[in-house]
N, C-alpha and C positions, 0 to 999 in steps of 0.2 A: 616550652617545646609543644609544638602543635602535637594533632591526633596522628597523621600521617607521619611525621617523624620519627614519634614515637615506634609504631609499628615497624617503621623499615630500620630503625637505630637498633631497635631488641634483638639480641642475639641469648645462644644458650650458652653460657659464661661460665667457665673452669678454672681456668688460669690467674685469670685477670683481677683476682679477688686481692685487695691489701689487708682483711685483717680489723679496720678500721670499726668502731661501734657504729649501730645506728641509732639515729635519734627517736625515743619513747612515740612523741610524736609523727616523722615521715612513718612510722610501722604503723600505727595505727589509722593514718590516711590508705597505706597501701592495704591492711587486712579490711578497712571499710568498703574499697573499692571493691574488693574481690566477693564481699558480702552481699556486696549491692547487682551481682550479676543476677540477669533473668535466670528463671526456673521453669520446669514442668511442673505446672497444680501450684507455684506458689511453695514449694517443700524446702527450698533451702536444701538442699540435701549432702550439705560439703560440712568437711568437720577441720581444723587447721589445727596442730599440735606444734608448738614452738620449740626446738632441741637447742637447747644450748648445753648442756653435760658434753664435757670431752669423750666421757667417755662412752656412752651412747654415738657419738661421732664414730668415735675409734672402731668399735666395734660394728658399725656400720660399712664402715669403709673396705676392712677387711673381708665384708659379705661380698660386696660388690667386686672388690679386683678379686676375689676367685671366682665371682660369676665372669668377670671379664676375660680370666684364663680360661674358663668353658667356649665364652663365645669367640676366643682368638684359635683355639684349638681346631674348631670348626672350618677356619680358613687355610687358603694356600694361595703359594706365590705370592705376585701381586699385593692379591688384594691382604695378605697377610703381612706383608712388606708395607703397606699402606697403614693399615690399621698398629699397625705396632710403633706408632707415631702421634696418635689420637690418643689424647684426655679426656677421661669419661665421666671426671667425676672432680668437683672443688668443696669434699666436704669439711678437710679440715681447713682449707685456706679461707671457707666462709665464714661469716660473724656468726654466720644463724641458719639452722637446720629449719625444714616447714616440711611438716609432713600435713598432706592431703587426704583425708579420706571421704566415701561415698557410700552414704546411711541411704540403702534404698527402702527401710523402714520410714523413714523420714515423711511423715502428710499422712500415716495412717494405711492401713490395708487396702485400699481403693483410692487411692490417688491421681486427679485431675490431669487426663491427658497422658496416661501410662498403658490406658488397656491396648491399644495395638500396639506400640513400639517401649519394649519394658526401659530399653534403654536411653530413652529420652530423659531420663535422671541422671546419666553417667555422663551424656551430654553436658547437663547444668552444671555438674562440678568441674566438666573440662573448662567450662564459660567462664566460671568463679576464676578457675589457674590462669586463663587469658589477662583476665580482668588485671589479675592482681601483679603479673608478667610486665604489663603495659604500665600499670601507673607506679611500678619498682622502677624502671625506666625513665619514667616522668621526671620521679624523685632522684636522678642518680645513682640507683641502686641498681648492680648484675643477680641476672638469679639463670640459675641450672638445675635443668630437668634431668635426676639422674634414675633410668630405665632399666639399669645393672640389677634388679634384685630379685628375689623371691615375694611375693607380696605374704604368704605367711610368716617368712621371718621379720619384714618389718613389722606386720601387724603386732608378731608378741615383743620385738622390741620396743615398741611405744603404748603397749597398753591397749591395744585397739579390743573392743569384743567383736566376736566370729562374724556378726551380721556385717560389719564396717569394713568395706574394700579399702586398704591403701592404694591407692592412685598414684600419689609422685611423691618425692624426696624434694623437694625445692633447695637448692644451695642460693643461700640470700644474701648480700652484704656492700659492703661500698666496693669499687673497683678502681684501678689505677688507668683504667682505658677500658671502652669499648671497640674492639675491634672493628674494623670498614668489613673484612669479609669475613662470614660462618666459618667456622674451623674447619667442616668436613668438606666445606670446599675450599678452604686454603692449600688441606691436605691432599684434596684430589679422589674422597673418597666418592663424591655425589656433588653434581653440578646444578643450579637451581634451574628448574623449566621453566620456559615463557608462557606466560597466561593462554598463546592461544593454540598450548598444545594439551592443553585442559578445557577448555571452553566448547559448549556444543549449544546449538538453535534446536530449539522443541524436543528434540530426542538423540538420543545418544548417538553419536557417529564414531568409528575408530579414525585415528589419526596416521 
């Protein structure tokens, strides 16, 4: 699979998961790749936590579909009628839970290229989750970004200490298909915009 494939093939994957192992090996090409992403300072600032316990799963899952009751609460009509249709989450039907976090300790108290924009660190670990999004694709593998949560509760469910942001939930694993189109616009929730209604010359223009 070329570079560009990849990218336009990666979708955020729920469903699609069969369950299947993964090989010791494609994970550890895919955690390299994700290793190997640019940094601010050189810090590394990403920390990957592998879940395989059920029960850690379980009890995860349960966070999320009642954060997902919170946030379907918040809707009407429509667009409540639309989202009560959407899968938000493949944690059990994943082989493998990855949790993400972001040590902005990480390079020391003064670290290279942070003093104007502190978060060009959270930048670097979003880089790392691209990274590793792209070449889980490469290898056949679906992963899902699941957003459902509090990040204190994952943090004390996985062990994190206070200083370490969890960032994402990654659902990992082999899939039975990659879908042609994004769920949320299968469903009609968000339709994807054409590049040149994002695109501006020298300085910002409204569209």
């Amino acid at each position: 699979m070329e570079l560009y494939d990849a990218i336009n093939r990666r979708r955020d994957t729920r469903a699609e998961f069969n369950g299947a192992p993964i090989d010791d090996e494609v994970l550890t090409r895919v955690l390299s790749a994700a290793h190997a992403a640019p940094s601010v300072g050189m810090t590394q600032p990403w920390d990957y936590i592998l879940v395989r316990s059920d029960e850690t799963r379980r009890a995860f899952r349960e966070h999320v579909m009642a954060e997902r009751e919170v946030f379907a609460s918040s809707l009407e009509g429509e667009r409540s009628e639309t989202f009560s249709k959407i899968k938000v989450e493949g944690i059990l039907e994943s082989t493998l839970g990855v949790v993400v976090g972001y040590d902005p300790t990480r390079g020391g108290t003064n670290p290279l290229g942070r003093h104007a924009i502190a978060d060009a660190g959270l930048y670097s670990a979003v880089c790392s989750i691209q990274n590793f999004w792209l070449a889980a694709t490469q290898e056949g593998l679906g992963v899902g970004w699941v957003s459902f949560y509090r990040e204190e509760f994952l943090r004390d469910l996985v062990g994190m200490p206070g200083h370490v942001r969890p960032i994402a939930w990654l659902c990992v694993g082999p899939v039975s298909e990659l879908p042609d189109v994004p769920d949320l616009e299968r469903f009609g929730w968000r339709h994807r915009s054409p590049l040149d209604t994002v695109l501006h010359e020298e300085r910002y223009t409204a569209h």
